[in-house]
C-alpha positions in Angstrom: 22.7 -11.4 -1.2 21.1 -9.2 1.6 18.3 -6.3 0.6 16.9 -4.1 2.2 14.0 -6.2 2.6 15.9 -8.8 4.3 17.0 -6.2 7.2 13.5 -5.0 8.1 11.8 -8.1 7.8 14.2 -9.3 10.2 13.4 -6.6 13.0 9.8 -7.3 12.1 10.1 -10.8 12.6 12.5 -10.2 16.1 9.6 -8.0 17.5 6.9 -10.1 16.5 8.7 -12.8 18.7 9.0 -10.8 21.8 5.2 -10.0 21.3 3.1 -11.8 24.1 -0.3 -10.4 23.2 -3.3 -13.2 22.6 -3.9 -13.2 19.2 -7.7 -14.7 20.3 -8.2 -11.2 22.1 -6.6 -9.0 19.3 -9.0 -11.0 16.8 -12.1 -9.7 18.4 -11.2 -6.5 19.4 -10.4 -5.8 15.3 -13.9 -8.0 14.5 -15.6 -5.5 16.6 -14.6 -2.4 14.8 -16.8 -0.3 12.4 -17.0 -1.3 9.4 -14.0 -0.4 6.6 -14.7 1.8 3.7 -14.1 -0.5 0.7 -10.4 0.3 -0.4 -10.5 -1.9 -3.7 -14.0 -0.6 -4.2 -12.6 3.2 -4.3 -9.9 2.0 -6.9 -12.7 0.3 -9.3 -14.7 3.5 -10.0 -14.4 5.4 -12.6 -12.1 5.2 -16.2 -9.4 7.8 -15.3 -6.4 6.4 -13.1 -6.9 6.0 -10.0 -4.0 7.7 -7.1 -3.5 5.9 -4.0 -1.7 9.1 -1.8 1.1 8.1 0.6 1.4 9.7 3.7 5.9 9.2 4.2 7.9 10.9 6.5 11.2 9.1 5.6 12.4 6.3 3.3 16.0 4.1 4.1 17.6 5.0 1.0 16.9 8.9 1.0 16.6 9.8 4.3 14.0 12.4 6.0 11.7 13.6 2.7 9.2 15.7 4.4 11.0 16.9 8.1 7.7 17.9 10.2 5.0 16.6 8.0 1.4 16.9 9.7 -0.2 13.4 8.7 -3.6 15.2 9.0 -2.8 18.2 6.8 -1.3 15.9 4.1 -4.0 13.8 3.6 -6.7 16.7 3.3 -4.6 18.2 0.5 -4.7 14.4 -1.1 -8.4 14.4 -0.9 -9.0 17.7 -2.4 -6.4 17.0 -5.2 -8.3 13.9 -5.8 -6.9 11.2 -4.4 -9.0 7.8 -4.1 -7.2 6.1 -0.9 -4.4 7.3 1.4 -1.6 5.0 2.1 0.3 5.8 5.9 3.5 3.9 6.7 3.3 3.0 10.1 6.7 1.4 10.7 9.1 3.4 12.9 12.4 2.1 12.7 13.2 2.9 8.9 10.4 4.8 7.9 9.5 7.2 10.3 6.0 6.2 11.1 3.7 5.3 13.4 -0.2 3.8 14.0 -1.1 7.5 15.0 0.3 9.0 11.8 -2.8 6.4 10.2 -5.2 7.5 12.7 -4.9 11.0 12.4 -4.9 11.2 8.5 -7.8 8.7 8.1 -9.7 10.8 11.0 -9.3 13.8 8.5 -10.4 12.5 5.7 -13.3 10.2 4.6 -10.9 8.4 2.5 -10.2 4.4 2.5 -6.5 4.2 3.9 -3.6 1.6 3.5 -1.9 0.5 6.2 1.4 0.5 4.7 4.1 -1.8 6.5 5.4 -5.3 7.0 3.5 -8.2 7.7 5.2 -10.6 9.7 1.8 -12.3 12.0 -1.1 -12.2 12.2 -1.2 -9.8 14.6 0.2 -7.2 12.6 -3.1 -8.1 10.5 -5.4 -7.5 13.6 -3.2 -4.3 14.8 -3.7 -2.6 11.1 -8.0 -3.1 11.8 -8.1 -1.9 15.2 -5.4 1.0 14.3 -8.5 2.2 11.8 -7.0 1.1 8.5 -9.5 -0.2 5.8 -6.5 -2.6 4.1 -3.4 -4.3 4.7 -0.1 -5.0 2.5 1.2 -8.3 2.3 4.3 -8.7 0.4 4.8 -12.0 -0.9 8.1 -12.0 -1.0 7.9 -11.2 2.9 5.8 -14.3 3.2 5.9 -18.1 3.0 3.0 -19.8 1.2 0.9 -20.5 4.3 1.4 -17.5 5.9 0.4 -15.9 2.5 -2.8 -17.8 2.8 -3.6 -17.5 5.9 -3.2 -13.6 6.3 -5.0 -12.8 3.5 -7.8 -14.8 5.0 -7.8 -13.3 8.1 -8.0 -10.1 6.6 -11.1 -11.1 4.5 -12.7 -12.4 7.4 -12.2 -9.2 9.3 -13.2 -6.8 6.3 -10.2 -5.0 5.5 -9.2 -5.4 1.6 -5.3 -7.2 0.9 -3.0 -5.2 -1.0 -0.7 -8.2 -2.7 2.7 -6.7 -3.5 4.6 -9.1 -6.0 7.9 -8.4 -7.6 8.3 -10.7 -10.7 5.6 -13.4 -12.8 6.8 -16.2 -9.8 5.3 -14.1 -7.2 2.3 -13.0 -9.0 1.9 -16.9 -9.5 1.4 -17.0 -5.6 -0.6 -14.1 -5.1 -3.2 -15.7 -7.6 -2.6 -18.5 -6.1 -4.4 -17.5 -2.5 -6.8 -15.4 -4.4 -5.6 -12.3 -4.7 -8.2 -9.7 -6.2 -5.9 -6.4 -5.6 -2.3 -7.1 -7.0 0.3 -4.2 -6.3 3.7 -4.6 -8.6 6.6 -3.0 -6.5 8.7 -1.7 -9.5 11.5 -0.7 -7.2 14.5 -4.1 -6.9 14.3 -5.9 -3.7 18.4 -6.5 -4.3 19.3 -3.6 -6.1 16.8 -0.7 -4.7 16.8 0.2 -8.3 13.2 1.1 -9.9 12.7 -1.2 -13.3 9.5 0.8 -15.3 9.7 -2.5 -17.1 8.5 -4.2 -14.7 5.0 -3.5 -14.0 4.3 -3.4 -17.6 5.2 -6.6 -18.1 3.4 -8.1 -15.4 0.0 -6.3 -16.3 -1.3 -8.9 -19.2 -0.6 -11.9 -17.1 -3.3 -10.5 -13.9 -7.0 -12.4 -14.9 -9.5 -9.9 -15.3 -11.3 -8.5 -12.3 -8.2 -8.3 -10.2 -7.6 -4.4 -9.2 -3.7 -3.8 -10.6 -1.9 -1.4 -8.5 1.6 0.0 -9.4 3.9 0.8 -6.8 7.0 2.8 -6.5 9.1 4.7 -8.5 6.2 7.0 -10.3 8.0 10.5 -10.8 5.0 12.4 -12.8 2.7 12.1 -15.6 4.3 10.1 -18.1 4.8 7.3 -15.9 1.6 7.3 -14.6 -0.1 7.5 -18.1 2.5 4.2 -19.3 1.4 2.5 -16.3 -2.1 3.2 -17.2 -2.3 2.3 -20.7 -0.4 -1.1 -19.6 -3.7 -1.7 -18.0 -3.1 -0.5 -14.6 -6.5 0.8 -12.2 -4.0 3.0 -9.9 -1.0 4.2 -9.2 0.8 4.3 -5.2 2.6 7.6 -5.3 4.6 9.1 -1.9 7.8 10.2 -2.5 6.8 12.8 -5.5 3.9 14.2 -4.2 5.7 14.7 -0.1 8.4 16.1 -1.4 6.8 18.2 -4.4 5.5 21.3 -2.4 2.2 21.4 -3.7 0.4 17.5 -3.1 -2.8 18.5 -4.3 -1.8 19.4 -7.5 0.3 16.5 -7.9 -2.6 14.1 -7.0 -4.8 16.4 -9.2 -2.4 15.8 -12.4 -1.8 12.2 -12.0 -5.7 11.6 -11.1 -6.7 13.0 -14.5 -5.2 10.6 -16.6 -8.0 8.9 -18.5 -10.1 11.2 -17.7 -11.6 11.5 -21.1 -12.4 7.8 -21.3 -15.6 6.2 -22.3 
């Protein structure tokens, strides 16, 4: 069956084709930026969960969520609500997107920021350094075993942190695999576009200590930030709820107390 995955990885994978750039020349221009600011370092601190803000104008299955959003403005009320990283989707086609939507959020903010799209080459890895973003997302269902490896090296080697997305315990087998340290769990079904809250718990006990667990997708408030925590998750990836709640801050602010009162 055909996802919604399958589509965009397919438009991904038809651009990066057309794409005549030497990767040599993109690899030195992204080694030669400043250094990042230690995205899996900001999730790590602290005993309360941790809230990864997304910056999302659009998603394919609900449409425009935030018509006009200022990427700049958004991410300021993130940080004062108390956001640890940003996420930006930078894909255009079905998101809404763009590299200057990262740009001008990270440049108003001192925040460690996500570059949130698909993978497809290793330029897409270089492009999400020299585009200012301190990680990059590969999705490992996106990916074949080599490309998996190699990516996430090349991200290593040129600072920026890899934010693993896995589905289900095969995937998560493959992100360990390449040595993973920051896991996200993408509760939402790459065949149904359902979210399963199941999901993430389940995989939480079967991540080796030390790796950073993220949970992605489908977190609506409170309570399923605080199930994800006690499951044993560091942070949460929130975008549609807080864009589209009309008031960010205090939806960051909420979510980033859980735990708070932890030893």
């Amino acid at each position: 069956m055909t996802t919604y995955l399958d589509k965009i990885l397919l438009a991904h994978r038809e651009a990066a084709a057309g794409d005549a750039r030497s990767f040599e020349a993109l690899r030195e221009e992204a080694a030669a930026t400043p250094p990042c600011r230690g995205f899996t370092e900001s999730l790590r601190r602290g005993s309360s969960l941790r809230v990864i803000s997304e910056v999302k104008r659009r998603s394919p299955s609900k449409g425009d969520l935030f018509p006009g959003l200022d990427p700049a403005h958004l991410a300021t009320q993130y940080q004062s609500g108390g956001a640890a990283c940003l996420s930006v989707l930078t894909d255009s086609e079905f998101f809404g997107g763009s590299p200057e939507d990262l740009r001008a959020a990270r440049a108003a903010v001192d925040l460690p920021v996500l570059r949130k799209d698909f993978t497809v080459t290793a330029r897409d890895v270089c492009d999400a350094r020299i585009m200012g973003a301190d990680a990059v997302l590969l999705i490992v269902a996106a990916l074949d075993d080599v490309e998996l490896a190699d990516f996430h090296a090349l991200g290593t080697e040129l600072g920026l942190d890899c934010l693993v997305e896995v589905h289900d315990e095969a995937e998560l087998d493959r992100a360990l695999a390449v040595g993973a340290s920051l896991v996200g769990v993408n509760q939402r079904d790459l065949v149904t576009f359902e979210v399963d809250t199941a999901r993430a718990v389940r995989l939480a006990p079967l991540m080796p200590e030390g790796v950073v667990r993220v949970a992605e997708s489908g977190v609506r408030g409170v309570p399923d930030a605080t199930a994800l925590h006690e499951a044993g998750y560091h942070a949460v990836l929130v975008g549609e709820s807080l864009v589209t709640s009309g008031d960010p801050a205090a939806g960051v602010s909420a979510l980033a107390s859980i735990g708070a009162g932890n030893a």
